[in-house]
C-alpha angles and dihedrals in degrees: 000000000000126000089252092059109043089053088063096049089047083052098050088057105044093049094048090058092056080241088285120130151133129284134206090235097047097086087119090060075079114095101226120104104254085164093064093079088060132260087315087063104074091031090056100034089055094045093052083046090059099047095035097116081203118075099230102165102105085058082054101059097250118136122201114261143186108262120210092227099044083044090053086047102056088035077066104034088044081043090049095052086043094056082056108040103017097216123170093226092052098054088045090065088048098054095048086048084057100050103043084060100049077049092045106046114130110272123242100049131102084212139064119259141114147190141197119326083226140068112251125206126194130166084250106044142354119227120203108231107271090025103149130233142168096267108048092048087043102061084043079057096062096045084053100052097043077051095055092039084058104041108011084225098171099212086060086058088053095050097052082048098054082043085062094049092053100046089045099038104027099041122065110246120205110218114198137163088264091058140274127318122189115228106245088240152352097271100061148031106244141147107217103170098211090040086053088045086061096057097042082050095052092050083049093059085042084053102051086047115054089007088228099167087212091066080049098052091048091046083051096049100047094043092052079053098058090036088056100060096049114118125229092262093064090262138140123198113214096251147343124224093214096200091061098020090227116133137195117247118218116146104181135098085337086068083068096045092053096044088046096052094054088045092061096037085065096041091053106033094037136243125342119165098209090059097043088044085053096040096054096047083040093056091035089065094040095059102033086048104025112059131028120243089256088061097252104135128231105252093213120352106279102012100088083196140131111353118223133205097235087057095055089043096050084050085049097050100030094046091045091047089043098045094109089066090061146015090221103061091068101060091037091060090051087053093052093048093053092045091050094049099049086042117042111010119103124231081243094062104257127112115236118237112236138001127204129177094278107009141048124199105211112172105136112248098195094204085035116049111001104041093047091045084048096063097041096054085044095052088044093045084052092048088058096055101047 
């Protein structure tokens, strides 16, 4: 199957599901009480639901929903197709992307921002369904912005705005001596390097906008945070806990989201030798330890198992974003996309969710799996064109 047409069929299905869909977080949409078995109920029942190879949620009593992030996903991926064929259709799905998100903002807040259509449940903090955090309104953020870049609908330019208040005025923000790093949510004090990059991403698209230098100087300060924290290999760990220094390792997809934001940091605030140095050792270890020759992705550096399609969609965008640092990452995509597709795309047009050794688990997360999948076919689609 070519790209072309796995993308279609991606298309077909997403559209004839109206873009609504389960998630492998979304086990507290049942409405049974998890929380009655004590703070352990909703972590573990989440966690079975993940790894559940059957997909048991109707029994459970979850519907498929529209979720904020995979809605700010296919708003810049639609936006993205749009910028390159113009068709009415096209620009139809994107409007009414746009809106259901202005309808569907977390409540409370002066400002714009959202967060899961689910309550999620960690060992560490519970988040109440629609909590918002930095991630999921920076990915809206993007979509947004890929929106306005295609339509200069106004309304799109104050919402990106109002995106920047929250995250400045409504986040904690953990000022040190290294830079700035923006707290995950609004519950705890955290630096999540990935979830910071985001910020400083989204400052960097404000910047470029409306060329305000104080969007650039935060861009600059939360990037010289997360910069600062990159080992000698390329890497980046997950997090770091500053009173103790100990941070959390996790080298998987967030590897991608790190290495794209600086990348666009660069692209809208201008050159800075420090970032570009960090962003080509940090793409040349992602690519040579993260994925096999063949393009299967590494799950977690060094657990080969079980790959997982977020993983295969972030090699797709962030190699094709990357391809002008080396001769060898767009090939490679190409090689990812073609492996994904033979290996973990449906007849019907989804992309399965993980695959171990002997058994794949395919039910079809829509945020997950397809809009993720989504974007990376459409950026690569694009690459091809230029």
């Amino acid at each position: 199957m070519d790209i072309k047409q796995s993308r279609n069929k991606l298309q077909e299905y997403i559209e004839s599901e109206n873009f609504k869909g389960y998630d492998p977080y979304d086990t507290l949409n049942s409405p049974i009480p998890f929380h009655w078995l004590g703070k352990w109920g909703p972590v573990l029942a989440i966690q079975f639901q993940k790894r559940n190879p059957f997909n048991i949620r109707a029994l459970l009593g979850i519907k498929k929903d529209y979720n904020p992030k995979a809605i700010g996903l296919f708003l810049h991926a639609y936006s993205l197709d749009y910028q390159q064929n113009k068709k009415e259709e096209t620009l139809q799905k994107m409007d009414f992307f746009f809106n259901w998100l202005l309808e569907n903002r977390t409540k409370g807040y002066e400002e714009y921002c959202w967060g899961y259509n689910f309550d999620w449940a960690s060992p560490v903090k519970f988040l109440e369904k629609f909590s918002p955090t930095i991630v999921v309104s920076g990915f809206v953020a993007k979509g947004v912005f890929e929106y306005y870049q295609a339509t200069k609908n106004p309304k799109a330019l104050e919402v990106l705005k109002s995106i920047g208040d929250f995250t400045e005025n409504k986040l904690t923000w953990t000022k040190t001596e290294k830079g700035y790093c923006v707290s995950y949510s609004t519950k705890t004090i955290d630096c999540c390097y990935n979830a910071n990059m985001l910020g400083a991403e989204l400052y960097a698209r404000l910047h470029f906008i409306t060329k305000t230098e104080k969007y650039k100087e935060l861009a600059y300060k939360m990037t010289d945070f997360t910069v600062a924290y990159q080992k000698d290999s390329g890497l980046w760990n997950y997090s770091i806990d500053l009173k103790t220094g100990k941070e959390r390792t996790q080298i998987d997809f967030h590897q991608g989201y790190v290495l794209d934001s600086i990348h666009y940091v660069l692209k809208y605030c201008g050159e800075n030798s420090v970032y570009s140095d960090a962003l080509k050792i940090g793409a040349a270890y992602y690519f040579k330890n993260q994925f096999k020759e063949n393009g299967q992705s590494i799950f977690r550096v060094p657990n080969d198992y079980p790959v997982e399609i977020h993983n295969q969609a972030q090699g797709i965008i962030t190699l094709t974003r990357l391809s002008y640092l080396s001769d060898e990452y767009a090939p490679f995509v190409t090689k990812i996309a073609n492996w994904t597709a033979e290996n973990m795309q449906s007849k019907k047009g989804y992309f399965y969710y993980k695959k171990y050794p002997i058994h794949t688990i395919k039910t079809p997360f829509m945020r997950w799996s397809q809009a993720w999948m989504f974007l990376a076919l459409t950026e690569l689609k694009n690459s091809k064109n230029d």
